[in-house]
Structure formats: structure tokens, C-alpha cells
KEVEXLO-22719 format. One record per residue: x, y negated, z negated of N, C-alpha, C in turn; residue in one letter. Coordinates in steps of 0.05 Angstrom, whole numbers, padded with zeros to 5 digits, always signed. Layout:
N
XYZXYZXYZa;...
//
This chain:
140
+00016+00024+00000+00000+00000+00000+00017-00025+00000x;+00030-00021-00020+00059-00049-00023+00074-00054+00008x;+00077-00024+00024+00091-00030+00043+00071-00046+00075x;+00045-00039+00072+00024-00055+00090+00028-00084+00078x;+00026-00098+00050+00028-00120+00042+00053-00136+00053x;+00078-00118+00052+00104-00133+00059+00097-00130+00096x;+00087-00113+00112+00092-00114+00131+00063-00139+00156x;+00048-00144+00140+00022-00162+00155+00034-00184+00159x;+00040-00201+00133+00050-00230+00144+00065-00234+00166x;+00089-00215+00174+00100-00231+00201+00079-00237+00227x;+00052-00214+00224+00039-00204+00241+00025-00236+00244x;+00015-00240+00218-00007-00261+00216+00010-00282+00228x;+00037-00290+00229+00054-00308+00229+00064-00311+00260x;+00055-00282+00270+00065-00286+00301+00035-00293+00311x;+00019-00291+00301-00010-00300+00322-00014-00326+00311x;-00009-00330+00291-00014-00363+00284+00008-00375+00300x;+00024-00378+00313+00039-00394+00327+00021-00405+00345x;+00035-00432+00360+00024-00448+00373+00034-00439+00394x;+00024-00447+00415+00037-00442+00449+00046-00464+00456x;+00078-00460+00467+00091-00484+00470+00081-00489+00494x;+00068-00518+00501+00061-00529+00523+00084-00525+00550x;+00058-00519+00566+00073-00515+00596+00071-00546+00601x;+00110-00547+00618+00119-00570+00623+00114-00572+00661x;+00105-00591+00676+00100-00591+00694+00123-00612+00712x;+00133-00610+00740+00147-00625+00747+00140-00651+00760x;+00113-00646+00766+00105-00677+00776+00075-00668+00774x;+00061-00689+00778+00027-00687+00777+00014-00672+00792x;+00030-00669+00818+00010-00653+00843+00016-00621+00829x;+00031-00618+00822+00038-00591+00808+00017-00586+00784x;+00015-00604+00768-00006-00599+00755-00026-00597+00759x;-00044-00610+00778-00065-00610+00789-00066-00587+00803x;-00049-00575+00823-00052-00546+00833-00057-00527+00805x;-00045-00534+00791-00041-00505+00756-00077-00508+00753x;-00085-00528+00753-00105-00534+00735-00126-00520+00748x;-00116-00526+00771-00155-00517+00791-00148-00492+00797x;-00122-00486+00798-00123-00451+00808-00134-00441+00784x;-00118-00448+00745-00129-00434+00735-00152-00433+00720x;-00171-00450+00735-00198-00456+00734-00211-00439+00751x;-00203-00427+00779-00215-00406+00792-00206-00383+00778x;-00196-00371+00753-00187-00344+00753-00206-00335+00723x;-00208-00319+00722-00230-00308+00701-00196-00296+00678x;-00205-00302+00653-00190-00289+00635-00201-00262+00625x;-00185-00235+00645-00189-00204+00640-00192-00199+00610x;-00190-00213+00585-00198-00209+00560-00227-00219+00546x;-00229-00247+00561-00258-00251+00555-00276-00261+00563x;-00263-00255+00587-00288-00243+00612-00309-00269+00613x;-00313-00283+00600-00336-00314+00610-00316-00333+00603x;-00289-00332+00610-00277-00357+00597-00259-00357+00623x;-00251-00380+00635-00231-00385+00658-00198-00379+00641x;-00180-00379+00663-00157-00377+00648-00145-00397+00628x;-00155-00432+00641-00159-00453+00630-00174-00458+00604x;-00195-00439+00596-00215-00449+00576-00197-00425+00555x;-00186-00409+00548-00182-00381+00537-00160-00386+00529x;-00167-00379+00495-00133-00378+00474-00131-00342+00473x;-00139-00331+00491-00125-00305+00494-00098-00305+00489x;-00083-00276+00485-00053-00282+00485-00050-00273+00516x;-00063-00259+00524-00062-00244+00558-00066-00274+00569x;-00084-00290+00565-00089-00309+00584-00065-00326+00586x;-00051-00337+00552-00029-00351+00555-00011-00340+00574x;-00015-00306+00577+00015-00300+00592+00006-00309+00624x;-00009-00299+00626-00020-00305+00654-00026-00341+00666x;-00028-00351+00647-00022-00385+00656+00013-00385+00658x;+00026-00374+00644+00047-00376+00642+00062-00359+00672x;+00052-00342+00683+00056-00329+00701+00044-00336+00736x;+00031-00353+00725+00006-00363+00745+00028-00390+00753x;+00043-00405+00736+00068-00423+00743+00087-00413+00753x;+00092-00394+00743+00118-00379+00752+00119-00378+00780x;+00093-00361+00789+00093-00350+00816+00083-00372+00835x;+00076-00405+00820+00069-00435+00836+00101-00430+00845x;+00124-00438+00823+00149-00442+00831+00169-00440+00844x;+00151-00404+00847+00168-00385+00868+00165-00393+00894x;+00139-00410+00897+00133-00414+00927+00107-00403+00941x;+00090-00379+00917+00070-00376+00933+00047-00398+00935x;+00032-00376+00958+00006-00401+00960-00011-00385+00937x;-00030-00412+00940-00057-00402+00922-00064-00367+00923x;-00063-00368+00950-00083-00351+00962-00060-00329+00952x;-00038-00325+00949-00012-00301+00943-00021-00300+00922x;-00026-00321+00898-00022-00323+00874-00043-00295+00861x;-00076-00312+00879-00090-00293+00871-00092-00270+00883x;-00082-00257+00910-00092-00236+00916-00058-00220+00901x;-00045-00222+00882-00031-00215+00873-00039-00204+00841x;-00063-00218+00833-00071-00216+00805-00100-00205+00806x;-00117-00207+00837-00124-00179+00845-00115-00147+00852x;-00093-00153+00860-00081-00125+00857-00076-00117+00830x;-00071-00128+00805-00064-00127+00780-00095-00110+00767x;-00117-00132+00767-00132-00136+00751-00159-00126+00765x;-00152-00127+00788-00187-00119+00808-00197-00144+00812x;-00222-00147+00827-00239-00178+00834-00251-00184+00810x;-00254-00170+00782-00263-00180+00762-00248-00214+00759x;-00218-00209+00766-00199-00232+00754-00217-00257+00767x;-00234-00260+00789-00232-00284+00804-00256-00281+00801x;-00266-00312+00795-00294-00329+00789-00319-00322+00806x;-00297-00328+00838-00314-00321+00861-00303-00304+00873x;-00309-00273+00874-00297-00254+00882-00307-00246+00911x;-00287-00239+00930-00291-00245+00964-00319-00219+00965x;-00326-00233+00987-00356-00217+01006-00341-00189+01010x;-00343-00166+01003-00335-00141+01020-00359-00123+01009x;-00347-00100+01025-00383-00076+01023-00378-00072+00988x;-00361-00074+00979-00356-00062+00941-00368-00087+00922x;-00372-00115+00939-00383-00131+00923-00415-00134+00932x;-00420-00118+00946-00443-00132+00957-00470-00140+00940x;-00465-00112+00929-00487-00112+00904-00484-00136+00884x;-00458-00147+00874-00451-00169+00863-00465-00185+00874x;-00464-00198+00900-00469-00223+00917-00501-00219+00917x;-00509-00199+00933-00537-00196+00947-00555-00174+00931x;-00549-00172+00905-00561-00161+00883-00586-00175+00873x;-00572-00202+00861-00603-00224+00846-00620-00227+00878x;-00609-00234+00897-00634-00233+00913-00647-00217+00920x;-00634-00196+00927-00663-00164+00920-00676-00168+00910x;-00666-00171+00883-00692-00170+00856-00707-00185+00862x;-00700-00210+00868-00720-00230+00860-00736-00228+00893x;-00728-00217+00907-00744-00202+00930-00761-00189+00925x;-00760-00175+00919-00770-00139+00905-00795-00152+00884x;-00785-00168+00867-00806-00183+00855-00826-00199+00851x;-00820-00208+00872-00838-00234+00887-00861-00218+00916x;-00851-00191+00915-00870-00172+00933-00882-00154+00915x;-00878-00147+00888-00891-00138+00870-00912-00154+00865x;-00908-00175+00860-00927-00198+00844-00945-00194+00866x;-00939-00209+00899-00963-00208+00913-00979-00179+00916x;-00970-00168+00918-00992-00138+00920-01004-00132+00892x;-00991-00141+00869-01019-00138+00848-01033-00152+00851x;-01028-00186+00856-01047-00205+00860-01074-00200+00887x;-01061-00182+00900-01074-00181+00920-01096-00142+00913x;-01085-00129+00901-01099-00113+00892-01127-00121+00869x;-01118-00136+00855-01135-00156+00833-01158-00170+00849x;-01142-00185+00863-01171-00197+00881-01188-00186+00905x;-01179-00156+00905-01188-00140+00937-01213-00127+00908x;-01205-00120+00880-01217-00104+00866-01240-00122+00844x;-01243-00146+00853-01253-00163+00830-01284-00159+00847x;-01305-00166+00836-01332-00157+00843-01343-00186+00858x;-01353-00189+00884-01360-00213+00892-01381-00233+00882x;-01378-00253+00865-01395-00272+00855-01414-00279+00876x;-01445-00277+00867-01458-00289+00878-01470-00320+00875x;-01476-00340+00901-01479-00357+00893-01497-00360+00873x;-01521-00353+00861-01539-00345+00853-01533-00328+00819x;-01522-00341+00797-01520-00327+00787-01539-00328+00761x;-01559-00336+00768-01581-00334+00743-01576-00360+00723x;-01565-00379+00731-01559-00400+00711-01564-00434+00722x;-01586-00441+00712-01595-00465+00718-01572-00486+00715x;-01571-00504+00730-01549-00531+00729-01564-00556+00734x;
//
């Protein structure tokens, strides 16, 4: 038990650290960091961009996401490089192919599918409702 006590604090002491700010070389560089890692989904928590996320995966990956600006790739390297990594989960807007389709053209089915449900009950309801006569026994 004594030896879990001596051994947590470094633990607690390495996640409480701060992340030393990424240093940028000029503005346009920043502005590319910012919006690419605003298109990339953080693979740990999954509704957070790489930008919004104190993940430690995400830090590495902002951190890596510079690296590979510096090297010289384009955008487009950057991410189809962290799709090969991570799958189309990583990216916000993940490309049109037959594996996403259901992704893309999924809510409109439904809401296809459902909007042709509704009319055929509506239309079963009123084929089955009994015809009012003008005449219905009630003085006005």
C-alpha cells in the first residue's frame, strides 16, 4: 500500500503539467495550424476538434500536425496521412466514397422513409374516417 502512495504523485505530477506552447514562425503559419487543426476530429474525444481538446493524444498530434506543416506537406498530405493512421473517423468532413455513404446519405433516408410513412398513415386515416354528412341533425 505504502509503495502505491510513494509511486502516484510523479503520475499526478506528469499529467498536471502544462503544455509548452507551440511557437509559430510567422502568422501565415499559424493561421494554416489553426484551420487545419480545426478540420481534424481528436481520436480520444471524438466531438472535440484537435484545437478544442486537452487530450494528451491530441497535444501529440497538434504537435505532429506542425511537424509534418514544416516538413513541407500540404494540407491535403497532412491529412490523408492521419487517415491512414486513424481511419476517416480523424476528419470532421470525411470524403464521399461507397464506405461513407451511409454516413453522408443516411439522415436523408430516414428522413425520406419518414416523411413517406407519415403520408400513408395520413392518407390511410382519411381513406378510413366515415363521410360527414352535410346534414347532421344540428340546428345553427
Amino acid at each position: 500500500m505504502a509503495c502505491c502512495a510513494v509511486a502516484t504523485p510523479p503520475v499526478f505530477a506528469q499529467a498536471g503539467q502544462a503544455e509548452a506552447p507551440l511557437t509559430f514562425t510567422d502568422t501565415a503559419e499559424e493561421a494554416r495550424f489553426h484551420a487545419l487543426v480545426a478540420e481534424l476530429r481528436c481520436v480520444m474525444c471524438q466531438n472535440q476538434s484537435l484545437a478544442d481538446s486537452n487530450a494528451l493524444i491530441a497535444r501529440d498530434l497538434r504537435r505532429e500536425v506542425l511537424e509534418l506543416m514544416r516538413q513541407g506537406r500540404s494540407d491535403a498530405q497532412i491529412k490523408d496521412f492521419l487517415v491512414e493512421r486513424y481511419g476517416q473517423f480523424v476528419l470532421y468532413r470525411p470524403q464521399v466514397r461507397t464506405s461513407t455513404w451511409l454516413l453522408w446519405f443516411g439522415p436523408l433516408v430516414v428522413l425520406l422513409a419518414g416523411g413517406v410513412l407519415v403520408a400513408r398513415i395520413v392518407r390511410q386515416k382519411a381513406a378510413a374516417a366515415p363521410a360527414r354528412d352535410a346534414d347532421d341533425g344540428q340546428e345553427w
